[in-house]
C-alpha positions as CSV (number, residue, x, y, z in Angstrom):
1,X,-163.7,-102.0,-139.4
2,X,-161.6,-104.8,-139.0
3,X,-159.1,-104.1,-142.2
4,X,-158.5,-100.8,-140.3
5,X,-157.3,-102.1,-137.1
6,X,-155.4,-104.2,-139.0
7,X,-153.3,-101.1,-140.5
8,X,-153.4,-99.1,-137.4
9,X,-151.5,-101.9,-135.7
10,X,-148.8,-102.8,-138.4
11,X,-148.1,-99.1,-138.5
12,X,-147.8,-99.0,-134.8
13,X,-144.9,-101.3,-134.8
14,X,-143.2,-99.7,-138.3
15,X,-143.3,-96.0,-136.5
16,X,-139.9,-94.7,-136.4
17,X,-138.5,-92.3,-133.8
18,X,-135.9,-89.9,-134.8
19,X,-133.3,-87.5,-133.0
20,X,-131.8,-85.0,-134.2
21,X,-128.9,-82.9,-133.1
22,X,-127.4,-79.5,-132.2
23,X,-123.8,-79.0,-132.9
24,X,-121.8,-77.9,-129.9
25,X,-121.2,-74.1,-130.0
26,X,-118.6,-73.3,-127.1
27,X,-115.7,-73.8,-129.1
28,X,-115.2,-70.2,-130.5
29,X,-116.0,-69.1,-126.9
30,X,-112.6,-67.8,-124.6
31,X,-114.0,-69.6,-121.3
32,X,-111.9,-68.9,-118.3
33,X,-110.2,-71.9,-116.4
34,X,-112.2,-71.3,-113.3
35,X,-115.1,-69.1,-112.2
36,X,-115.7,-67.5,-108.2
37,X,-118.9,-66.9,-107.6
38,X,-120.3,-64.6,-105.0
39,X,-123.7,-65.3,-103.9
40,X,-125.9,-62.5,-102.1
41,X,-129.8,-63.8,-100.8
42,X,-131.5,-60.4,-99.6
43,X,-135.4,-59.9,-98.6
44,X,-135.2,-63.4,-97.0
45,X,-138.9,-63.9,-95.5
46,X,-139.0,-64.4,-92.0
47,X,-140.4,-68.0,-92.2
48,X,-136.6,-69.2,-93.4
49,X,-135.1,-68.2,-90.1
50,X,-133.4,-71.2,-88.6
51,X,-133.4,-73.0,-91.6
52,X,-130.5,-74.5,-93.3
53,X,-129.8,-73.0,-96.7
54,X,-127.1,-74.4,-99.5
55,X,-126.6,-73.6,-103.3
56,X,-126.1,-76.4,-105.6
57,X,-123.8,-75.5,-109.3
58,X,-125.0,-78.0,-111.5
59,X,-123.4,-78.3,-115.7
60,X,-125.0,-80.1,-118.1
61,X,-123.8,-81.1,-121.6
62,X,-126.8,-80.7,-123.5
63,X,-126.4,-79.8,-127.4
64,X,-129.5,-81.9,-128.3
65,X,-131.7,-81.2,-125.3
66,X,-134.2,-84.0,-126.4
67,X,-131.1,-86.9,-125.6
68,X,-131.7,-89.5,-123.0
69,X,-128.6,-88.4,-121.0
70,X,-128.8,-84.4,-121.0
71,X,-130.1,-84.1,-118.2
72,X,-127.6,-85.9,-116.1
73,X,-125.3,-83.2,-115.1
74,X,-121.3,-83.6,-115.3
75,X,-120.6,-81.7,-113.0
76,X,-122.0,-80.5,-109.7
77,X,-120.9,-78.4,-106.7
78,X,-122.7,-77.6,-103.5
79,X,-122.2,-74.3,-101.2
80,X,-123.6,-74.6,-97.5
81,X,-124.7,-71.4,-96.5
82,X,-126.1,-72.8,-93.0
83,X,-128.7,-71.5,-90.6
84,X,-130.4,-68.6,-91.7
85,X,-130.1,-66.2,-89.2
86,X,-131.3,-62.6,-90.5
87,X,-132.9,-61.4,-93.8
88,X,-129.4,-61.0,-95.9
89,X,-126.7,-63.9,-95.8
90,X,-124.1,-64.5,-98.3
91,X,-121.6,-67.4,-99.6
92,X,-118.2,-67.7,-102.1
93,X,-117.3,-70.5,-104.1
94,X,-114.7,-71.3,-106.7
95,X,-115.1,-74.1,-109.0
96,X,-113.0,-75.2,-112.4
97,X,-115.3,-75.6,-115.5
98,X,-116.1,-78.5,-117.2
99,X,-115.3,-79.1,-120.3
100,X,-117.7,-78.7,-123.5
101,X,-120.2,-77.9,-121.3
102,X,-123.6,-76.3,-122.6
103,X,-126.1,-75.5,-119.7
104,X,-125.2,-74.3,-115.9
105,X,-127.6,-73.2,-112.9
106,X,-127.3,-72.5,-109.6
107,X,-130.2,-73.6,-107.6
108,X,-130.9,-72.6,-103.5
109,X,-131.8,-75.5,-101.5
110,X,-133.8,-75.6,-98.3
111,X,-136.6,-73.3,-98.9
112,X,-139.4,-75.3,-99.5
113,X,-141.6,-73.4,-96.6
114,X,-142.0,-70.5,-98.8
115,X,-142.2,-72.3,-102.2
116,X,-145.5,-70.5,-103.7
117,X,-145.5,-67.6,-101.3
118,X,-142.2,-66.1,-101.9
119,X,-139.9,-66.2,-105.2
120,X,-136.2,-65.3,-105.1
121,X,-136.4,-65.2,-108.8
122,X,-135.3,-67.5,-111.4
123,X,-134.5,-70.8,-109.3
124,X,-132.4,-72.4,-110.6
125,X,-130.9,-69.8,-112.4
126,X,-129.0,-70.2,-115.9
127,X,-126.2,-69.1,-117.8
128,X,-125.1,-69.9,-121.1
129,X,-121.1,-70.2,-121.9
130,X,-121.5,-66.8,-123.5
131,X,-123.0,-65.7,-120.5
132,X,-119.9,-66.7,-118.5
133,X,-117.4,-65.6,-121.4
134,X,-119.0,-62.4,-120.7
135,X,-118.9,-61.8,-117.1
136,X,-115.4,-63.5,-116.5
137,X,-113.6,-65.3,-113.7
138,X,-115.3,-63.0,-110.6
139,X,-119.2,-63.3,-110.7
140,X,-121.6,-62.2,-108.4
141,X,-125.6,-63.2,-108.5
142,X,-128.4,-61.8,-106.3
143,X,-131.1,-63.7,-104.9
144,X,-133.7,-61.3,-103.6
145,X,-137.4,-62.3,-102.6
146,X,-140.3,-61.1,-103.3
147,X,-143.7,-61.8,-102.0
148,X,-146.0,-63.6,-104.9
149,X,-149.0,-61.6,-103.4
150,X,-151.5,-59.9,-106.2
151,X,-150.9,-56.9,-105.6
152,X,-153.9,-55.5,-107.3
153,X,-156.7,-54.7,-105.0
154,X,-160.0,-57.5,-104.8
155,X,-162.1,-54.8,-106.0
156,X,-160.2,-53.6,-108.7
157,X,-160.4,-57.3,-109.9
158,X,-163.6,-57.9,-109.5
159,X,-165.0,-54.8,-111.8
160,X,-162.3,-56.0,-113.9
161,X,-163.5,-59.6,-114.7
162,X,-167.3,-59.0,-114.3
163,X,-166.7,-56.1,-117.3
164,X,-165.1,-58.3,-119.5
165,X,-167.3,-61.7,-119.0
166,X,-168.1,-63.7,-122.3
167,X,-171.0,-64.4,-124.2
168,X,-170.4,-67.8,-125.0
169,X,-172.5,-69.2,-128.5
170,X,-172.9,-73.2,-128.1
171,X,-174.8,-75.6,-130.8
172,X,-178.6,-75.9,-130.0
173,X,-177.4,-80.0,-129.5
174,X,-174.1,-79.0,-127.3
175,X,-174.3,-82.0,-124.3
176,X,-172.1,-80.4,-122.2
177,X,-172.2,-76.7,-121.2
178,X,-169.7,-74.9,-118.8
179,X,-170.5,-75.9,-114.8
180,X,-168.8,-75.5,-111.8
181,X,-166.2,-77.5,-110.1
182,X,-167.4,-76.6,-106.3
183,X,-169.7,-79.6,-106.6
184,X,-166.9,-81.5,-106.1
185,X,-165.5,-80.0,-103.0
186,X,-166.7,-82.6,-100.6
187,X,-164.8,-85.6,-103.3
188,X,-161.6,-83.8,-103.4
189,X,-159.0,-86.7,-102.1
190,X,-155.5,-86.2,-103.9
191,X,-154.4,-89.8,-105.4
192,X,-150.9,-90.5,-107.6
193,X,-150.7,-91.9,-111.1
194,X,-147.3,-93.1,-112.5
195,X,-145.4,-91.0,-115.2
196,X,-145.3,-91.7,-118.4
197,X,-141.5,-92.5,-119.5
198,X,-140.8,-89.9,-121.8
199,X,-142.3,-87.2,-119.3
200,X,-139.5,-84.3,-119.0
201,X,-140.1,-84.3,-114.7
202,X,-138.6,-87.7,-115.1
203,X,-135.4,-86.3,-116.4
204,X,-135.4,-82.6,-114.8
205,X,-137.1,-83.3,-111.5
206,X,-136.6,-87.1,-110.6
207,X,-140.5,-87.4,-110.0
208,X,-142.1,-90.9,-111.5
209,X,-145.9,-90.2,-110.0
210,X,-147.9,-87.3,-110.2
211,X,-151.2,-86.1,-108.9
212,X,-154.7,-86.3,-109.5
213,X,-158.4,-86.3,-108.3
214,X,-161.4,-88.6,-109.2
215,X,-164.8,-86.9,-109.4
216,X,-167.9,-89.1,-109.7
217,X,-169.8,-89.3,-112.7
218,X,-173.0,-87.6,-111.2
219,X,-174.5,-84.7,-112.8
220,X,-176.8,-82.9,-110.7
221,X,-179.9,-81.2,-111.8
222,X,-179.0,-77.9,-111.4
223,X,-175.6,-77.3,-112.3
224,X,-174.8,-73.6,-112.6
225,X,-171.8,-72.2,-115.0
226,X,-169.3,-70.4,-113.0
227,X,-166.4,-68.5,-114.8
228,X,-163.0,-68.7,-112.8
229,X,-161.0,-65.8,-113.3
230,X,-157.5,-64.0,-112.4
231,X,-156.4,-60.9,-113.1
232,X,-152.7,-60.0,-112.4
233,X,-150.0,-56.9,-113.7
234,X,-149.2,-57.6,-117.6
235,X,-145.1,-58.1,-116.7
236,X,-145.2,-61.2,-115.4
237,X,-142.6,-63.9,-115.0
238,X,-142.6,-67.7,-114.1
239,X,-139.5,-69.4,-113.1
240,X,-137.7,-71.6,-115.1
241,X,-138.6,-69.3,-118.7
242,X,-135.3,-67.8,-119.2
243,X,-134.0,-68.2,-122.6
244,X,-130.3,-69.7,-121.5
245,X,-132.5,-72.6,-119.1
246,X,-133.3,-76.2,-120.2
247,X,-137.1,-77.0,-121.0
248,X,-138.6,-79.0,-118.2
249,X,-137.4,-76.6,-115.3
250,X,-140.3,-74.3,-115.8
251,X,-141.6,-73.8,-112.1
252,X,-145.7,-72.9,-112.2
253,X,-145.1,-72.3,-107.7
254,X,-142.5,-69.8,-108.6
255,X,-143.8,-66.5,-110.4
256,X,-143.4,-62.2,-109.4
257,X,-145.0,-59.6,-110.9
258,X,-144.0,-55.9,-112.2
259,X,-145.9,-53.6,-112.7
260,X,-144.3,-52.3,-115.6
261,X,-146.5,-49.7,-117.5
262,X,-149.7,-50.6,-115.3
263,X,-151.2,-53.1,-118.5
264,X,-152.8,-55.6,-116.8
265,X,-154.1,-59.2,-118.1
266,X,-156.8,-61.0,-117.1
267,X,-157.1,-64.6,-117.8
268,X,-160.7,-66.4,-117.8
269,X,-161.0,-70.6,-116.8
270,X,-164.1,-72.2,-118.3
271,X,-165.0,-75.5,-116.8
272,X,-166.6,-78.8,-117.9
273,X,-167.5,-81.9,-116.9
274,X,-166.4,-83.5,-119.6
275,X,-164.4,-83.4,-123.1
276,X,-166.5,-86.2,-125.9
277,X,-163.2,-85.0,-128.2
278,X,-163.5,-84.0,-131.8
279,X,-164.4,-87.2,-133.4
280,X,-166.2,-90.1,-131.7
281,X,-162.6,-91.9,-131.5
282,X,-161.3,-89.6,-129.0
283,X,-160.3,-87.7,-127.5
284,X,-162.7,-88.3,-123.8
285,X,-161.7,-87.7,-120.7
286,X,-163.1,-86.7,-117.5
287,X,-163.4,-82.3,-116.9
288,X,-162.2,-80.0,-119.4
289,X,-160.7,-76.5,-118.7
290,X,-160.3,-73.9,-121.5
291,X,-159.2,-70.4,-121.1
292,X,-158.7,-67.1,-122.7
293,X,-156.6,-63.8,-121.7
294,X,-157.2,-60.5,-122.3
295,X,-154.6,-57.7,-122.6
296,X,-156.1,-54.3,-121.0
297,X,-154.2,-50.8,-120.1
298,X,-154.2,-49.0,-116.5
299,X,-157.0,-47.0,-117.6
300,X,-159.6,-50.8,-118.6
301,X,-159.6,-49.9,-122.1
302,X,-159.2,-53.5,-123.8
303,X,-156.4,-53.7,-126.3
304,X,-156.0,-57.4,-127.3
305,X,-157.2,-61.0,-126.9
306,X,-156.0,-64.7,-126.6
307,X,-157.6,-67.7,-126.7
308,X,-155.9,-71.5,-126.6
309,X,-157.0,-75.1,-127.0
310,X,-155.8,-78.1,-128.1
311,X,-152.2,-77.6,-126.5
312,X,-151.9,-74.3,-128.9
313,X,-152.8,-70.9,-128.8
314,X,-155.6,-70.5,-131.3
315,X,-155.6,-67.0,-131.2
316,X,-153.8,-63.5,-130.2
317,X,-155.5,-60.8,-131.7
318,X,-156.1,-56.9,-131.0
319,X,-159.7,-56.5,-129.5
320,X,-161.2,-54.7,-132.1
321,X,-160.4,-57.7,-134.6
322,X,-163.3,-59.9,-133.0
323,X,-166.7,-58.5,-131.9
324,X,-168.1,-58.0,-128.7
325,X,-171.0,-56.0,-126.9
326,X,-170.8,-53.6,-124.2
327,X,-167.1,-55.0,-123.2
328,X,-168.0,-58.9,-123.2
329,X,-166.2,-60.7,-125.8
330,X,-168.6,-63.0,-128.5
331,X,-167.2,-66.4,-128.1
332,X,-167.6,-69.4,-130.1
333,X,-167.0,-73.1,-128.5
334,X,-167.0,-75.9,-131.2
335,X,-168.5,-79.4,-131.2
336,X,-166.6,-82.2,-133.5
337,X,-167.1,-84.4,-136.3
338,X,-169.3,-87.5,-136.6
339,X,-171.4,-86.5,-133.7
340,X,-168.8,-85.9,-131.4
341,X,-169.7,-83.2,-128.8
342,X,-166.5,-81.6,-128.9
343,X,-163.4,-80.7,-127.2
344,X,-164.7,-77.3,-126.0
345,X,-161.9,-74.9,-127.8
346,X,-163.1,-71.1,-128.1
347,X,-162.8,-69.4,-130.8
348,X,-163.9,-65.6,-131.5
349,X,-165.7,-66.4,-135.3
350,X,-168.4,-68.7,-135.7
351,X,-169.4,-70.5,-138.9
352,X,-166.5,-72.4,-140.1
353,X,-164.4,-74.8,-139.1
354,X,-160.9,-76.5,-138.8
355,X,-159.7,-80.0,-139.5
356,X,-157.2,-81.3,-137.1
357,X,-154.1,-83.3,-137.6
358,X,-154.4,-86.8,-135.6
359,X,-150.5,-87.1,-135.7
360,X,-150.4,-88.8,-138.8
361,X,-152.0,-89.5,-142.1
362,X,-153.2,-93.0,-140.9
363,X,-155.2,-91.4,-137.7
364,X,-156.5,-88.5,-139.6
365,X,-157.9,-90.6,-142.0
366,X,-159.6,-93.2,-139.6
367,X,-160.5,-90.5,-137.1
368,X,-160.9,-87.6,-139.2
369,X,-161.4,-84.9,-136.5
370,X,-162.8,-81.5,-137.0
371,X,-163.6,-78.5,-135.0
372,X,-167.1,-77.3,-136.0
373,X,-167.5,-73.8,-135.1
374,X,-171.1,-72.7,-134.8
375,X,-172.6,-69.4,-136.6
376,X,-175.1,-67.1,-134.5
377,X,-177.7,-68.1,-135.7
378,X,-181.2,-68.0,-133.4
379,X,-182.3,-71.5,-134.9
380,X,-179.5,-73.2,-134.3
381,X,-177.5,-71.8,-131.5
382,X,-177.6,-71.3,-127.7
383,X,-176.1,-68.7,-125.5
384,X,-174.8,-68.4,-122.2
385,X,-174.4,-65.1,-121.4
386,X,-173.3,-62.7,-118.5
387,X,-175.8,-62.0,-115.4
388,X,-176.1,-58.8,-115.8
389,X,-176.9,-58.4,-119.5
390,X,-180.5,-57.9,-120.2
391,X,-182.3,-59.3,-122.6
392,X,-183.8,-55.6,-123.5
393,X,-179.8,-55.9,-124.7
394,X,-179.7,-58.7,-127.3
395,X,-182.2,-57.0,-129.3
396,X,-179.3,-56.4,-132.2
397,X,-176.0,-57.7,-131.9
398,X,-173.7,-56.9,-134.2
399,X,-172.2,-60.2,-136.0
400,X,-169.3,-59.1,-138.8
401,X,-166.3,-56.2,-138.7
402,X,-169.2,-53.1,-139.2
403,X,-166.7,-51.2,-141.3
404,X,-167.0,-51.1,-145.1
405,X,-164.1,-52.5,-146.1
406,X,-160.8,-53.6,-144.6
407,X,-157.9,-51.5,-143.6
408,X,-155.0,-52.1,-146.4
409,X,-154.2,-54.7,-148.8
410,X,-151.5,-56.1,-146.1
411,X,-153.9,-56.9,-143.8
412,X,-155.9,-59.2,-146.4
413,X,-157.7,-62.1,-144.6
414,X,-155.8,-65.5,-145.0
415,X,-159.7,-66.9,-145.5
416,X,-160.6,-64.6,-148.0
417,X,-163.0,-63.1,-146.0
418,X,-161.6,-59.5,-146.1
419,X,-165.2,-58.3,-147.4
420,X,-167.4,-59.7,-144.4
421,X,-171.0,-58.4,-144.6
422,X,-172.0,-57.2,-140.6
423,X,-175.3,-58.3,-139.6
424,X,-177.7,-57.6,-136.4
425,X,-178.9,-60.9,-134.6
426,X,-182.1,-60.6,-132.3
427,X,-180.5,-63.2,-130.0
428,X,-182.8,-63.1,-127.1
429,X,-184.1,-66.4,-127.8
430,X,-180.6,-67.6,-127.7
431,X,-180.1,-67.7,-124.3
432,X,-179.9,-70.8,-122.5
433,X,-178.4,-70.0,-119.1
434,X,-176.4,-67.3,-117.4
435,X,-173.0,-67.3,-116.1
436,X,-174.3,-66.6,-112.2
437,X,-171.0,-66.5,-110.3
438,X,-167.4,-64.9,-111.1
439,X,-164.9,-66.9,-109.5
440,X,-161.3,-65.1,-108.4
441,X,-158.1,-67.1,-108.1
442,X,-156.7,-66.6,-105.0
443,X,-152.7,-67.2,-104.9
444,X,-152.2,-70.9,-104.8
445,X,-149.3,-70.3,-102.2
446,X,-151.4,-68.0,-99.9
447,X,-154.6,-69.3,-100.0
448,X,-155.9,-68.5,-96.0
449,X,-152.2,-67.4,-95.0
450,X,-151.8,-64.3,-93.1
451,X,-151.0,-61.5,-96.0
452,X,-147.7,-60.1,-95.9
453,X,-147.8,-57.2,-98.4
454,X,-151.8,-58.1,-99.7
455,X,-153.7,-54.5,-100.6
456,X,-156.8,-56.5,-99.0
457,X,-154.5,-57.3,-96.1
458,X,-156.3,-61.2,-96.5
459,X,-156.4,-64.2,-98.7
460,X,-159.5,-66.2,-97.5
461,X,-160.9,-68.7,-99.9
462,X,-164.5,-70.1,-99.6
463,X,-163.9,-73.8,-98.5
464,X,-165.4,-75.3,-101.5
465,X,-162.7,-73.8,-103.6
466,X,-160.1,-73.8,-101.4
467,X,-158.8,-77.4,-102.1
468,X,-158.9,-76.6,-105.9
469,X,-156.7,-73.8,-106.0
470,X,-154.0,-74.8,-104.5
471,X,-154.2,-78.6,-105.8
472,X,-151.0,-79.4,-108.3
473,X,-152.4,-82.3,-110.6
474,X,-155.2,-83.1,-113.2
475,X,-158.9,-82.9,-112.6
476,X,-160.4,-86.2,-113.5
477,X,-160.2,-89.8,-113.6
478,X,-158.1,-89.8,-116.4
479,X,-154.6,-88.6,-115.6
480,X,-152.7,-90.8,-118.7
481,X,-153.1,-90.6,-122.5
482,X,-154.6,-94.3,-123.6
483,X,-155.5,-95.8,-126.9
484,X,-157.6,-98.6,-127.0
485,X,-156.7,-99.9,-130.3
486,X,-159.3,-102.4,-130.5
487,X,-161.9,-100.0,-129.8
488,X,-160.2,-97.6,-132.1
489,X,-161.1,-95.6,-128.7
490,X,-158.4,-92.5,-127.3
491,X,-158.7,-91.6,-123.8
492,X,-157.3,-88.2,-123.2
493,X,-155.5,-87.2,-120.2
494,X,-157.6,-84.9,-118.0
495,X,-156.9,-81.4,-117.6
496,X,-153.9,-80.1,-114.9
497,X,-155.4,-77.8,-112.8
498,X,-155.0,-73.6,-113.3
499,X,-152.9,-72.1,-113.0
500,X,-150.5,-75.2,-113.0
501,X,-151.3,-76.4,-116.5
502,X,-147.6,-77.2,-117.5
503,X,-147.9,-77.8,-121.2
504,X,-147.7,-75.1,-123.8
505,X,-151.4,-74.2,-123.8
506,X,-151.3,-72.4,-120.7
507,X,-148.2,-70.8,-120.5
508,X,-149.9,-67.7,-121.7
509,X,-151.4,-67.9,-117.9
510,X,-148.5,-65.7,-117.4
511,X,-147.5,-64.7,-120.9
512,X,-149.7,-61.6,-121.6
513,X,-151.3,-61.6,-125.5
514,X,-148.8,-59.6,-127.4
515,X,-148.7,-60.3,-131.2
516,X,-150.7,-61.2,-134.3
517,X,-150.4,-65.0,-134.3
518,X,-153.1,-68.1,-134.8
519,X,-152.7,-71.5,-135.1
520,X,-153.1,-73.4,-138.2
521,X,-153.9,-77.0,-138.2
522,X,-154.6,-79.6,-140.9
523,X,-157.0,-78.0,-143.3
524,X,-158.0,-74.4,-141.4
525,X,-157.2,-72.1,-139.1
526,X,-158.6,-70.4,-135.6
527,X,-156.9,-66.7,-137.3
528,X,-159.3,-63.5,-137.7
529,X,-161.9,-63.9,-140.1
530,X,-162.5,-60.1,-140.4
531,X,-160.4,-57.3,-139.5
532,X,-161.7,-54.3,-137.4
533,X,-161.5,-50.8,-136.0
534,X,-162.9,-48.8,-133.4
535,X,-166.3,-49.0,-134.8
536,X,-166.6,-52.9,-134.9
537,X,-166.7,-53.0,-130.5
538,X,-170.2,-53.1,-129.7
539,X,-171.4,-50.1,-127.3
């Protein structure tokens, strides 16, 4: 192994970084001279009387938003509001543009006692030159808050979740099957780790340390799968996710729901206790979180599904494109190559598998890694499966589309497998364990706060989850990224915590499935292997 350490470290030092550019587009634009902004804050909660409120204006020149200095504003004005003093106040400023400038947002300051319970919107919030081209020299922007409550009943959410729980299909040799974080209540101390220096909170937020929590390495005997779930109004929106802002700004504390036509989604957290990667040189690291979402309508009837991993979103299908029986959606959860246990993605097929890209040619030939889907099959697969299903109810579970052929020529599969045979699996020797508890997120904001607008008119969380929900940070002992080059060894950072995952992968946490996509890696992809109709659900 030695000649390939050898290449692995001359290619380390030849790797070249590049930049590229964005031309400058407010040149065509009829920008006033100077803007006067009138600023209105309404619905101000009650907790931000007495405190002192300002506005801050802030300009960036940002036509490559991936440049060392665009974050740096060049210009920035502050309006002091003062002393809040009833639930409406209001300010005026004038201030003379910058030139060439490519990002602005005006930010309120000073109400950090309500971050996570009550959002006043987009904060900041961002215009664009054509934005301000638009509205002219006299602008006027709301604030107005709203509580960040759920405001669908416990009950509703509850029937919701437990109708929709997975049946989850493992390899017979899977190490590590979903647990339960509450064993770790009684170790949950907060520490700090130091930011990496390309992290984007560097540059948007000034933070250099983040959060996270080290759980021992003790596996008890019983350790019982728990499935953590949250189900929230479809029209969501997180702060920060405007089209006009600059990435980094997204703000996981500040969210509001709609609730639009009445769709609702309900997102499902599997945990863990560890991620083996998928290839025995990486990726480990200490707990593992994976999730899926389901898009439903006011009246429970499921319409589509999407499942993530690896950073991506694997999956966002409609509902009758993978099976499922009596509601519960059949999940597959993959081990890796060269005895790897995995990196616990979901998928909704079994039997094939997906090669992943390393980075580069160099790591994918050393490390190879795969994603090896299991098929369900009684002889070599496991199941963990809902409480309440019977066994009486695995008796014949329909594996494949059940429809005779596929629906049009358009919709032929990109793996060839448009003519899918269905089959019926006696799985009741399958089953391994159960899923005995349904865990609801509580809002990380109100968790044991007095309710303001709750339909339950409470938020108490059970202690031992209490400190998990409303933690911002990873879950594990390994908060950084670090390759051990002579053990041709990558530790993986551990998971951030749901709902605060911050990378790509769980912005679907409020981003409600919505369009036939799949992710397509080296050699493979995680896309529909069949397609379906109203006959392929499972009754």
């Amino acid at each position: 192994m030695h000649y390939k350490n050898l290449i692995l470290s001359t290619f380390l030092f030849l790797t070249l970084f590049q930049c590229k550019s964005t031309p400058e587009k407010n040149s065509d634009l009829k920008l006033p001279n100077d803007v006067t902004f009138s600023i209105k804050l309404t619905s101000i909660p009650q907790e931000l009387m007495g405190e002192s409120i300002s506005l801050s204006f802030q300009f960036y020149r940002c036509p490559d938003t991936t440049s060392k200095e665009c974050y740096v504003p060049i210009l920035e004005n502050k309006l002091e509001v003062g002393k809040i003093k009833s639930n409406v106040t209001e300010g005026k400023t004038s201030i003379t543009l910058p030139k060439n400038w490519t990002h602005f947002a005006i930010r309120i300051l000073g109400i950090e006692k309500v971050h996570g319970k009550f959002s006043p919107g987009h904060n900041p919030f961002w215009y664009s030159p054509a934005d301000i081209t638009k509205l002219g020299s006299n602008i006027t922007k709301e604030f107005r808050f709203l509580s960040q409550e759920n405001k669908i009943p416990n009950r509703i959410q509850e029937e919701i979740a437990k109708k929709f729980t997975p049946i989850l299909v493992f390899h017979k040799d899977k190490k590590y099957l979903p647990s339960n974080i509450e064993k770790y209540s009684s170790f949950f101390a907060k520490k700090e780790y130091t930011l990496p220096e390309k992290d984007i909170r560097r540059k948007t937020k000034g933070q250099t340390t983040w959060n996270y929590v080290e759980f021992p390495d003790f596996i008890p005997i019983k350790n019982p799968t728990h499935l953590y779930y949250h189900v929230r109004y479809a029209q969501s929106t997180v702060s920060g996710t405007q089209s006009e802002a600059l990435p980094g700004f997204r703000d996981d504390l500040n969210y509001w729901y709609e609730v639009g036509n009445g769709d609702m989604v309900i997102s499902y957290w599997i945990w863990y206790d560890w991620n083996e990667g998928p290839t025995k040189f990486g990726n480990i690291h200490q707990g593992d979180l994976e999730s899926y979402a389901l898009l439903i309508s006011k009246e429970g009837k499921p319409k589509r599904i999407l499942l993530t991993g690896h950073d991506h979103i694997l999956l966002d299908t409609d509902f009758r494109n993978i099976n499922s029986l009596k509601n519960h959606p059949i999940l597959y959860v993959a081990k890796g190559n060269m005895g790897a246990d995995g990196g616990n993605p979901t998928s909704a097929y079994g039997g094939y598998t997906v090669k992943l890209n390393a980075g580069n040619f160099l790591f994918n030939y050393i490390s190879d890694p795969w994603d090896v889907f299991p098929s369900f099959d009684p002889k070599e697969s496991i199941l963990v499966i809902p409480a309440e299903l019977s066994e009486k109810e695995l008796t014949s579970v329909k594996i494949g589309p059940g429809t005779p052929k596929p629906k049009s020529q358009e919709q032929t599969n990109p793996n060839g497998l448009e003519g899918s045979t269905t089959v019926y699996v006696d799985a009741r020797n399958m089953i391994k364990q159960r899923i005995e508890k349904l865990v609801m997120w509580e809002e990380p904001g109100w968790v044991n706060q007095k309710s303001s607008q709750d339909p339950d008119g409470h938020h108490r969380v059970d202690p031992s989850v209490a400190s998990f929900f409303q933690f911002q940070g990873r879950l594990g002992k390994h908060p950084r990224t670090v390759l051990k080059i002579a053990e041709l060894k990558q530790f993986g950072a551990s998971p951030e915590n749901a709902p605060f995952k911050t990378n790509i992968e769980q912005h679907f946490t409020f981003e409600r499935p919505r369009m036939e996509r799949n992710h397509t890696d080296r050699e493979g992809n995680y896309g529909p292997k069949f397609y379906g109709d109203d006959s392929t659900p499972q009754k």
